[in-house]
DRENDO-1510 file (C-alpha; in Angstrom, 1 decimal, always signed):
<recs>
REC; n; res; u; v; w
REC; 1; UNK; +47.6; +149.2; +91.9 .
REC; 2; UNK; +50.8; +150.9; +92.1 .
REC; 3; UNK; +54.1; +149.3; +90.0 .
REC; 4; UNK; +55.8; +148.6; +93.4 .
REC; 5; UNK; +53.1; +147.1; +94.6 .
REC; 6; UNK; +52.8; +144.6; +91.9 .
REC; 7; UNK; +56.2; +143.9; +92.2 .
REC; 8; UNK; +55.9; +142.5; +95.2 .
REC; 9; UNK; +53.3; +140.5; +94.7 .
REC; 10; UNK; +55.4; +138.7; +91.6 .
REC; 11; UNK; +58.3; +138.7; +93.9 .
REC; 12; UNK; +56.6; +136.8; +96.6 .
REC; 13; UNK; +55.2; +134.6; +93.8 .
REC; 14; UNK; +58.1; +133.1; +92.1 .
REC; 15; UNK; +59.2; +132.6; +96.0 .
REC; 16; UNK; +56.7; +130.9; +96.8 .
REC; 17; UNK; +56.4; +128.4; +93.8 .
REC; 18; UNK; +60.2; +128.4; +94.3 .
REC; 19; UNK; +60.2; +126.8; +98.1 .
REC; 20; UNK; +57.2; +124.6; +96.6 .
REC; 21; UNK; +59.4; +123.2; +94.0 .
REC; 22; UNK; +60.7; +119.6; +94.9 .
REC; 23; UNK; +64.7; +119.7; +94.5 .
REC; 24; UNK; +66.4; +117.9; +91.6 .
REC; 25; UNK; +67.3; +114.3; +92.2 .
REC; 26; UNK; +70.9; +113.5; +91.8 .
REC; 27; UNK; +72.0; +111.5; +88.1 .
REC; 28; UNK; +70.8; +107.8; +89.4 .
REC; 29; UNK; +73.0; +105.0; +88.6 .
REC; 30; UNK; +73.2; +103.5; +85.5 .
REC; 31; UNK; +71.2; +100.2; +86.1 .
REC; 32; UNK; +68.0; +100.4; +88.7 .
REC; 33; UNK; +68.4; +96.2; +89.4 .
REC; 34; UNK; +72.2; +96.0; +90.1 .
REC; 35; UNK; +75.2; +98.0; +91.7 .
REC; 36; UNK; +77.5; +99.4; +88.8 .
REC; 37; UNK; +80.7; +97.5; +88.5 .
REC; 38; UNK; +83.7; +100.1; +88.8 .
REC; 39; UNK; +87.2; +98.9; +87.6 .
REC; 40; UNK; +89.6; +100.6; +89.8 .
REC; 41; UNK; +93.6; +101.6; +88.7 .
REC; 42; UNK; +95.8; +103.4; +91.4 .
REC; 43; UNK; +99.4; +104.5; +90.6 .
REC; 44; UNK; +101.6; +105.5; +93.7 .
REC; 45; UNK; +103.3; +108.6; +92.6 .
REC; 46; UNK; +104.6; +109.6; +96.1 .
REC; 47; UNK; +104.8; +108.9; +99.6 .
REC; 48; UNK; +106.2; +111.1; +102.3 .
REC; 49; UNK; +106.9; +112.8; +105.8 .
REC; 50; UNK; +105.9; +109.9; +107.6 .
REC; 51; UNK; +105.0; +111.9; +110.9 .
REC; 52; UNK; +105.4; +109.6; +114.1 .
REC; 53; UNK; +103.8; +112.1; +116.3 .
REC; 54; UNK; +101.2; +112.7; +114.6 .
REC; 55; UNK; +100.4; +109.3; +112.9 .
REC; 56; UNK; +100.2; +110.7; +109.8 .
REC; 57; UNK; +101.9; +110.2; +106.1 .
REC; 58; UNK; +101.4; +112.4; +103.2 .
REC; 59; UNK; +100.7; +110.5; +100.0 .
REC; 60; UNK; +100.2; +111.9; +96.2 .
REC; 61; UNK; +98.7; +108.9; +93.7 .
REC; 62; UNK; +96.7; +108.3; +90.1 .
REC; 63; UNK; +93.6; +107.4; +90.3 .
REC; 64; UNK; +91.3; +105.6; +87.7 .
REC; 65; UNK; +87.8; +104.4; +87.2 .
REC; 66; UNK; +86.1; +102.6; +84.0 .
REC; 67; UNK; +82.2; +101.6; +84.2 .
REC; 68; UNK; +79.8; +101.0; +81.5 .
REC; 69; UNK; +76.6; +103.6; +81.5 .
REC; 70; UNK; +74.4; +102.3; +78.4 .
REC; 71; UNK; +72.8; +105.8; +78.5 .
REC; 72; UNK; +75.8; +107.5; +77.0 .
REC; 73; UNK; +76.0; +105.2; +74.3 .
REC; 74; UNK; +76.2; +107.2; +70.8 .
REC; 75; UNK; +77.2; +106.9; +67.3 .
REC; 76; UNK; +80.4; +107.6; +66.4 .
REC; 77; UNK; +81.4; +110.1; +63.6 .
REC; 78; UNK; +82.5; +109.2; +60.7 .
REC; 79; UNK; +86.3; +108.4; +60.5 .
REC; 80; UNK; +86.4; +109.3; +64.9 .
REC; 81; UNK; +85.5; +106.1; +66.1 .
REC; 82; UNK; +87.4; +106.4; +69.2 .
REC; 83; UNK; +86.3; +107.8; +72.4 .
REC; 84; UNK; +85.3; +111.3; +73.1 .
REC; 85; UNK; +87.6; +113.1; +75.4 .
REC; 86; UNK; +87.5; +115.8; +77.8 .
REC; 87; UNK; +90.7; +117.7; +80.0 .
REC; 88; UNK; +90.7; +119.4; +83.0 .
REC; 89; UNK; +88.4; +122.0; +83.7 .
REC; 90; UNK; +85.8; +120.9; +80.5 .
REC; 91; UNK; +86.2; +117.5; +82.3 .
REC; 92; UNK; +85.0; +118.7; +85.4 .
REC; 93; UNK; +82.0; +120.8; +83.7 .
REC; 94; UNK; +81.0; +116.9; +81.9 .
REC; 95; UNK; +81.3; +115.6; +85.0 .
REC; 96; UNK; +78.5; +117.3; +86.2 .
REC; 97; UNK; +75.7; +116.3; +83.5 .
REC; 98; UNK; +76.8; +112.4; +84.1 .
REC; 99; UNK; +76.5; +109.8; +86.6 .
REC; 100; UNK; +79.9; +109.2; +88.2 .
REC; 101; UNK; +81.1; +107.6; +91.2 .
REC; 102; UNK; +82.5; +109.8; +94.3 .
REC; 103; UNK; +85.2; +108.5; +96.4 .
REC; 104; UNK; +86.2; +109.9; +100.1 .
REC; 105; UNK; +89.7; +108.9; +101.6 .
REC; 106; UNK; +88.4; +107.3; +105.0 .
REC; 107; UNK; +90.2; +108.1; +108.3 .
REC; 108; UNK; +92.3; +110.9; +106.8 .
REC; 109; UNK; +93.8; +114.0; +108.6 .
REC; 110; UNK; +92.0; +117.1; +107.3 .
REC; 111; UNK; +90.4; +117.4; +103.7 .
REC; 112; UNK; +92.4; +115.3; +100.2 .
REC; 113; UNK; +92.9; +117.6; +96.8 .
REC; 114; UNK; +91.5; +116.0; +93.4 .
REC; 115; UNK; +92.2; +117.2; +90.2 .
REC; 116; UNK; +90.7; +115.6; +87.3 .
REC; 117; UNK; +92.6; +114.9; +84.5 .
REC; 118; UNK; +90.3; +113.7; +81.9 .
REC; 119; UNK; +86.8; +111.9; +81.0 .
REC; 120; UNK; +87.0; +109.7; +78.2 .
REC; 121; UNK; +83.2; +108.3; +76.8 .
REC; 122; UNK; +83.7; +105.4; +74.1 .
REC; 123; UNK; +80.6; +104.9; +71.8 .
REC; 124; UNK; +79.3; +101.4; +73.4 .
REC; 125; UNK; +78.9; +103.7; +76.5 .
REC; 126; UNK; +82.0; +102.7; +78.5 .
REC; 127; UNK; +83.6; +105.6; +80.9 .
REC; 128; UNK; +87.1; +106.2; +81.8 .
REC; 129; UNK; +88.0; +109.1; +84.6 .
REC; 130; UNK; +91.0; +109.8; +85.7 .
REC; 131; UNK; +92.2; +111.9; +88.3 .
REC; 132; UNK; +94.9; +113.0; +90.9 .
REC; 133; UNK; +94.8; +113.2; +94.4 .
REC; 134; UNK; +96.6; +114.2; +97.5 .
REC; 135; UNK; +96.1; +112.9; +101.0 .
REC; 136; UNK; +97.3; +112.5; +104.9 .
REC; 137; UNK; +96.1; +109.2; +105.9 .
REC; 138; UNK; +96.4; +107.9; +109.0 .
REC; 139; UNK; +98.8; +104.8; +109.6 .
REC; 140; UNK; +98.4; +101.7; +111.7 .
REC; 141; UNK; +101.2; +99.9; +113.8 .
REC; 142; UNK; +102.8; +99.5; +116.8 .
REC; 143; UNK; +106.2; +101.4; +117.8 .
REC; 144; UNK; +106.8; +99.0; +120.7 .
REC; 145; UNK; +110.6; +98.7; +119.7 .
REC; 146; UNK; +111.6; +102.2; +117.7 .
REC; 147; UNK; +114.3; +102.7; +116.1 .
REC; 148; UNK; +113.4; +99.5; +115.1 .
REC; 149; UNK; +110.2; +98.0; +114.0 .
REC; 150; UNK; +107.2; +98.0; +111.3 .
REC; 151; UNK; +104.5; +100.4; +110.3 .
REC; 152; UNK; +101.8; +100.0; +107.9 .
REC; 153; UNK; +100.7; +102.7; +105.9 .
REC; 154; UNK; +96.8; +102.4; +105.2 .
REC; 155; UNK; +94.9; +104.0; +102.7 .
REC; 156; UNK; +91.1; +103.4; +102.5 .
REC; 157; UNK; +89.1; +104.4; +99.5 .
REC; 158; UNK; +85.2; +104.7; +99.8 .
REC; 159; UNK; +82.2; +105.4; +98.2 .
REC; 160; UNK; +81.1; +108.9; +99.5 .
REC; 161; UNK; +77.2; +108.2; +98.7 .
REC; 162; UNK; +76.9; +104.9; +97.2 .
REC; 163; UNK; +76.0; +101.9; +99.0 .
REC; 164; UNK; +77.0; +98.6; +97.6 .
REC; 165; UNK; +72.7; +98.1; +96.4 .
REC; 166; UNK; +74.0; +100.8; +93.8 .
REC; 167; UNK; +77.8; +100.4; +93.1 .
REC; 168; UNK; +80.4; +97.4; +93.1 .
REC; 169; UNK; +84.3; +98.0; +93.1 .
REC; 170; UNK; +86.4; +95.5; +90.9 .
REC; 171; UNK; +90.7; +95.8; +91.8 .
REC; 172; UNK; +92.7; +96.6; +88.4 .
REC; 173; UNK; +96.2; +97.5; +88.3 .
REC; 174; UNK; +98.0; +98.6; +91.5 .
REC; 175; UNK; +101.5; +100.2; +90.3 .
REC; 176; UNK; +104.1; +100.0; +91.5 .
REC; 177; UNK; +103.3; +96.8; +93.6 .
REC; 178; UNK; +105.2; +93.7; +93.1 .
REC; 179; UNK; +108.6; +95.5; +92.4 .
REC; 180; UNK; +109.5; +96.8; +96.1 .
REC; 181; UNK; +112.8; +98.7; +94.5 .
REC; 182; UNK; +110.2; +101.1; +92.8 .
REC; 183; UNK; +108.2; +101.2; +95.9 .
REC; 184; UNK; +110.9; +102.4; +97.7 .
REC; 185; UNK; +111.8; +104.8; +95.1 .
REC; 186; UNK; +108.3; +106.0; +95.5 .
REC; 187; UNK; +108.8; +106.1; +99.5 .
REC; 188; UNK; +110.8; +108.8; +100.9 .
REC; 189; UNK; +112.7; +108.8; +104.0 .
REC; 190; UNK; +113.8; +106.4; +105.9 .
REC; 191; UNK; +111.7; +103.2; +105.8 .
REC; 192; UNK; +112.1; +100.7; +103.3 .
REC; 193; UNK; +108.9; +98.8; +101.7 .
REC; 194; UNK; +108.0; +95.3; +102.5 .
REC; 195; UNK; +105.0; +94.2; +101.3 .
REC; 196; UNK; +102.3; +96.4; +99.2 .
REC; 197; UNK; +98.6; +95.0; +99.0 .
REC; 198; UNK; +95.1; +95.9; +98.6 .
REC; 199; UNK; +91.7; +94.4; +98.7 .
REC; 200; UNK; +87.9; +95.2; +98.8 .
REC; 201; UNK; +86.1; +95.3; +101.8 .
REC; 202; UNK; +82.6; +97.3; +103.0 .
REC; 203; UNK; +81.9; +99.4; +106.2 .
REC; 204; UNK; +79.1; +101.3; +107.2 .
REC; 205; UNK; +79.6; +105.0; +107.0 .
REC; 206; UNK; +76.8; +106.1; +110.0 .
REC; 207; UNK; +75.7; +104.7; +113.1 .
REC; 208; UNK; +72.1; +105.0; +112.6 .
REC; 209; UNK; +72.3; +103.1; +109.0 .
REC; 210; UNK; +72.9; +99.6; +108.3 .
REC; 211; UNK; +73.7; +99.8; +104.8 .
REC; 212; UNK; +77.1; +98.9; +103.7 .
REC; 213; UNK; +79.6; +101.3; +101.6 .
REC; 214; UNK; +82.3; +99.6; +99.5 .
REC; 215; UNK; +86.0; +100.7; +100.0 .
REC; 216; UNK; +89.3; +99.9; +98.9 .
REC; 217; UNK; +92.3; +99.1; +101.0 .
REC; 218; UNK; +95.4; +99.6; +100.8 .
REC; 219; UNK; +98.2; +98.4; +102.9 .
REC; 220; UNK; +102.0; +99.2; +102.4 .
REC; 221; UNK; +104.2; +97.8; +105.1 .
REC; 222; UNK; +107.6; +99.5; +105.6 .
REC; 223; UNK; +110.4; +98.8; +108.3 .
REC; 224; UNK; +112.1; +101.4; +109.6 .
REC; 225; UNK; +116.3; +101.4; +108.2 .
REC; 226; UNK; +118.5; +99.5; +110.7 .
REC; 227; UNK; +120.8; +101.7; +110.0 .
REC; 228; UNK; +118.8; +104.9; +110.1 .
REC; 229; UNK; +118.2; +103.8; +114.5 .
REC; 230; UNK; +122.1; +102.5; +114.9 .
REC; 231; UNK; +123.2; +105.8; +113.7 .
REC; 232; UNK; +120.5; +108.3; +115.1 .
REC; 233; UNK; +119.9; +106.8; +118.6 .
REC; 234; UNK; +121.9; +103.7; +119.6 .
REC; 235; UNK; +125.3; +105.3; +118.6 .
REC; 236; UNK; +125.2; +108.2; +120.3 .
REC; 237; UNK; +124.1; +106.7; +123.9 .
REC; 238; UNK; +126.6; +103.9; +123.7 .
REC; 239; UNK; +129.5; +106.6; +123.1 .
REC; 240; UNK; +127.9; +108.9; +126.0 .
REC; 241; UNK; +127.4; +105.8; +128.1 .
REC; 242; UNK; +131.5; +104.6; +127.6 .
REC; 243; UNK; +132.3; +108.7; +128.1 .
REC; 244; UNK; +130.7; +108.8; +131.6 .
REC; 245; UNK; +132.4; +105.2; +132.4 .
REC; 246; UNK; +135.6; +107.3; +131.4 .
REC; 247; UNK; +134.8; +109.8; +133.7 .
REC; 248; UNK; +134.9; +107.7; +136.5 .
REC; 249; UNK; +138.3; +106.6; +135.9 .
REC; 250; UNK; +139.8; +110.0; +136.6 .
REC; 251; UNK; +141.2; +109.4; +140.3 .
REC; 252; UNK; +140.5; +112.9; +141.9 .
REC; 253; UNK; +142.6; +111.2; +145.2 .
REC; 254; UNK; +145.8; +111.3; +143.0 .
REC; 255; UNK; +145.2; +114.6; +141.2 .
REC; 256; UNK; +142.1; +116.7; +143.2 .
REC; 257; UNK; +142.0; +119.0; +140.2 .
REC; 258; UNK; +139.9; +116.1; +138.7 .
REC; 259; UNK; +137.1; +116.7; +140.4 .
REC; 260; UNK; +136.0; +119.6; +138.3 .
REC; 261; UNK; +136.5; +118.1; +134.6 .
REC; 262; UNK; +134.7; +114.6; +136.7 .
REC; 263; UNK; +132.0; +116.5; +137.8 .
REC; 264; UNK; +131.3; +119.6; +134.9 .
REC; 265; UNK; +132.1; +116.7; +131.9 .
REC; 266; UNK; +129.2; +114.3; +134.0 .
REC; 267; UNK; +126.9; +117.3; +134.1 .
REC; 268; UNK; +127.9; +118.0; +130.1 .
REC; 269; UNK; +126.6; +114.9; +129.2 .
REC; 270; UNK; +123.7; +115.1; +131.0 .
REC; 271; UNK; +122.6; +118.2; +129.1 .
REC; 272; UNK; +123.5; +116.6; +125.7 .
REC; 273; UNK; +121.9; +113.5; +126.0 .
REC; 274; UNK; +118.2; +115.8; +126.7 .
REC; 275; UNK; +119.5; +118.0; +124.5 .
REC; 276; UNK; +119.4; +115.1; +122.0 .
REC; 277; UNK; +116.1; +113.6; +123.0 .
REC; 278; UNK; +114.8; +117.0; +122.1 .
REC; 279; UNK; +116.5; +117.1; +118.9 .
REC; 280; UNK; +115.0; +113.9; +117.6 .
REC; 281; UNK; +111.8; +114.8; +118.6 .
REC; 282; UNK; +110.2; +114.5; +115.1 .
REC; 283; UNK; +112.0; +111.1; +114.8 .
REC; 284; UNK; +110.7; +109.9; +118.0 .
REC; 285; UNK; +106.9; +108.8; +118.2 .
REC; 286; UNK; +104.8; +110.3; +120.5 .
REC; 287; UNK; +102.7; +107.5; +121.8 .
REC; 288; UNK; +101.0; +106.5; +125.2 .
REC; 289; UNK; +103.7; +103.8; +125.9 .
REC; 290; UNK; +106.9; +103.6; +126.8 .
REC; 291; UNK; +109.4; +102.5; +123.4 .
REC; 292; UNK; +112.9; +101.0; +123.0 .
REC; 293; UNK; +114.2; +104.6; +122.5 .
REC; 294; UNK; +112.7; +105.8; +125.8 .
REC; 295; UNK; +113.7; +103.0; +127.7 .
REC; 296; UNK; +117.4; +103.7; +126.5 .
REC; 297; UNK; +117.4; +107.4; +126.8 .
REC; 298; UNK; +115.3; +107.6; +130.0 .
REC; 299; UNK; +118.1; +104.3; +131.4 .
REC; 300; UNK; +121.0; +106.5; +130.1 .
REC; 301; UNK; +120.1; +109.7; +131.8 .
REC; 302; UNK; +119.8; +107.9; +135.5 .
REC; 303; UNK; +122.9; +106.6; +134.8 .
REC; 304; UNK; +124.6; +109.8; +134.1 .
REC; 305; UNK; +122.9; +111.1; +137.7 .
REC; 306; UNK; +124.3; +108.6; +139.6 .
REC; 307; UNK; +127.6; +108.9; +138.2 .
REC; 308; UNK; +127.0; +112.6; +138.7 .
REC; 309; UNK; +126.1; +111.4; +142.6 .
REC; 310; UNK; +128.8; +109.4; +143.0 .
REC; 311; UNK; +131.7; +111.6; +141.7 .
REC; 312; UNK; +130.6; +114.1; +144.5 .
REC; 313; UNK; +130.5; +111.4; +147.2 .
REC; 314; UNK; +134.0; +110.5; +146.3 .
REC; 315; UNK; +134.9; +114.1; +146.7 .
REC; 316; UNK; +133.3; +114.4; +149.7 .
REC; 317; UNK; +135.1; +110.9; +151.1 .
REC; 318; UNK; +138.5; +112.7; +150.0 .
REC; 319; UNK; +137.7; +115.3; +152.0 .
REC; 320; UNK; +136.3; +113.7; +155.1 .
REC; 321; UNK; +137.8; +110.3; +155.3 .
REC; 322; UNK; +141.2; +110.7; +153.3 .
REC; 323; UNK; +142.5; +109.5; +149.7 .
REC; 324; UNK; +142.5; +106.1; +151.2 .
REC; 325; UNK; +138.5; +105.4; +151.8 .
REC; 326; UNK; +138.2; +107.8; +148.5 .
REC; 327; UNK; +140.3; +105.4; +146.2 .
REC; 328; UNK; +138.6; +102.4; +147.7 .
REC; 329; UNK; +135.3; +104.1; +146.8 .
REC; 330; UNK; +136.3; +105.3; +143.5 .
REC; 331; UNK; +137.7; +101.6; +142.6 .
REC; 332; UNK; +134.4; +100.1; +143.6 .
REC; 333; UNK; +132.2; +103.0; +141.6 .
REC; 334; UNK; +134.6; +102.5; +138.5 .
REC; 335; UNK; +134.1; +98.1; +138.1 .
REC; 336; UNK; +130.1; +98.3; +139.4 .
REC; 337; UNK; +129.4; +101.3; +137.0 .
REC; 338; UNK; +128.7; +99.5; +133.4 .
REC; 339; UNK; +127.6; +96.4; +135.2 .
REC; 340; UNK; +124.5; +98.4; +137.0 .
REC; 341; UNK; +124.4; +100.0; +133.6 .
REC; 342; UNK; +123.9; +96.8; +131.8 .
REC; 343; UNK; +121.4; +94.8; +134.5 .
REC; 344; UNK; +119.3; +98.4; +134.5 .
REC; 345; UNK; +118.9; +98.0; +130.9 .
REC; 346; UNK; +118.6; +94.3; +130.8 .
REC; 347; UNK; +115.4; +94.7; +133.6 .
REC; 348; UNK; +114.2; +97.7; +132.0 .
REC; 349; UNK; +113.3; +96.7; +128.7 .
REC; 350; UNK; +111.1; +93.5; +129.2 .
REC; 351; UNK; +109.8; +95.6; +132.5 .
REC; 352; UNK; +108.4; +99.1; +130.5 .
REC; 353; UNK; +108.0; +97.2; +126.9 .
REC; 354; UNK; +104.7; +95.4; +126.4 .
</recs>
């Protein structure tokens, strides 16, 4: 038999006992009869770039677990008696030869970043991991009346594998929580914290199974600054509604030459109130209803188009009928102009608002 020949029987040998090979179980949980009990700490570090298009929030926390695994009990060396200790990258290689729990952030936008920090094992067999993560959870909440109004800012922590047969999640510390000034220190832009909370709950993870996973949630319900809307959106139309009210006043039947500054300043303001729509596009959320803020921009610009409409009809008067029909026209256009503005806003907002 010829060398190569006999290496291809070995080859197909070792492949064969290879695919025969039943794969390695994963590390079970540390009691068979019970789920583990996991005490769970979670430090806010960051919260950001609350996106209302895409209903989205970017989010940066701490994250710890402590659970008791009698297996890694061992005997302290003299004068250590204090845990054993692992960092980073040794951490993660520990990690590996233990049973740990996994956690998935449910309902997020794309994949979270962890990092562990450190694995701590104490001789009675007691485990602490900690570990950082990023995320882009989803949020929750209704944008009926933007500027103005509430969102809350879910985060849902689950067990990736574990049913709740095998593990058990117990609340610790939530920081910061009770102190809304360092919540809001934590939260960037503008929404200010109103309430922070967080429970545990279960959910099934797969249609065809019945078993139930254990999470975490966490709820942290902002408002959106008062001032932050005034200033952004309701400012700006009020002085571009009172500028094409200002408009009308210019009497083109004393001084034709008005027509053109009338006419061309209407048009301007037309332009700059889309133009500003467009603008705040990233402030505005992009929903399947109608909000406050389209209700007032969409009301503004129809407005603006029949004062547009109506400064050419008065032209068109002067020149047909005289300055005497025009200045009647104009006088009429000039006192019914913020009224119709006011009732079309007034019939608009409980109309297209749900």
């Amino acid at each position: 038999m010829s060398v190569a020949k006999f290496g291809r029987y070995i080859f197909f040998a070792l492949l064969f006992c290879v695919v025969l090979q039943p794969a390695w179980a994963d590390i079970p949980p540390p009691s068979p009869d019970k789920p583990t009990l996991v005490n769970v700490d979670l430090k806010l570090e960051d919260i950001n770039d609350i996106k209302l298009g895409s209903g989205t929030f970017d989010l940066t926390a701490q994250f710890g677990m402590r659970w008791h695994d009698p297996r890694l009990e061992f005997e302290p060396e003299p004068g250590r008696p204090g845990p054993r200790i692992w960092m980073g990258a040794r951490a993660e290689q520990q990690l590996q030869q233990i049973w740990h729990p996994i956690i998935d952030v449910n309902g997020e936008k794309g994949l979270s970043v962890a990092r562990v920090y450190s694995l701590s094992i104490w001789p009675d067999g007691h485990v602490e991991l900690r570990e950082k993560f990023s995320a882009t959870p989803r949020f929750d909440g209704e944008l009926t009346w933007f500027p103005f109004g509430h969102l809350t800012l879910s985060l849902t922590l689950t067990s990736a594998a574990m049913d709740r047969r095998q593990i058990e999640f117990e609340l610790g510390e939530l920081t910061p929580k009770e102190d809304l000034a360092a919540v809001d220190r934590v939260i960037h832009g503008n929404w200010v914290p109103e309430d922070v909370s967080w429970n545990v709950s279960e959910r099934t993870r797969m249609v065809h199974s019945s078993n139930l996973y254990p999470q975490i949630d966490i709820d942290i319900r902002v408002e959106h600054d008062f001032l932050d809307g005034v200033h952004k959106v309701l400012l700006p139309l009020i002085v571009i509604a009172l500028a094409s009210w200002g408009l009308l006043w210019l009497n083109p039947t004393v001084q034709p030459a008005f027509s053109s500054p009338r006419i061309g300043g209407t048009t301007t303001l037309i332009l700059t109130t889309i133009a500003l729509k467009f603008v705040l596009g990233r402030e505005l959320p992009v929903v399947h209803y109608l909000t406050l803020a389209d209700v007032l921009f969409n009301v503004t610009i129809i407005m603006l188009t029949i004062s547009l409409l109506t400064s050419c009809l008065v032209a068109a008067v002067f020149t047909e009928r005289g300055a005497d029909s025009a200045r009647s026209l104009n006088r009429v256009i000039g006192r019914l102009y913020p009224l119709i503005y006011v009732v079309l806003l007034v019939v608009s907002i409980p109309l297209f608002i749900e």
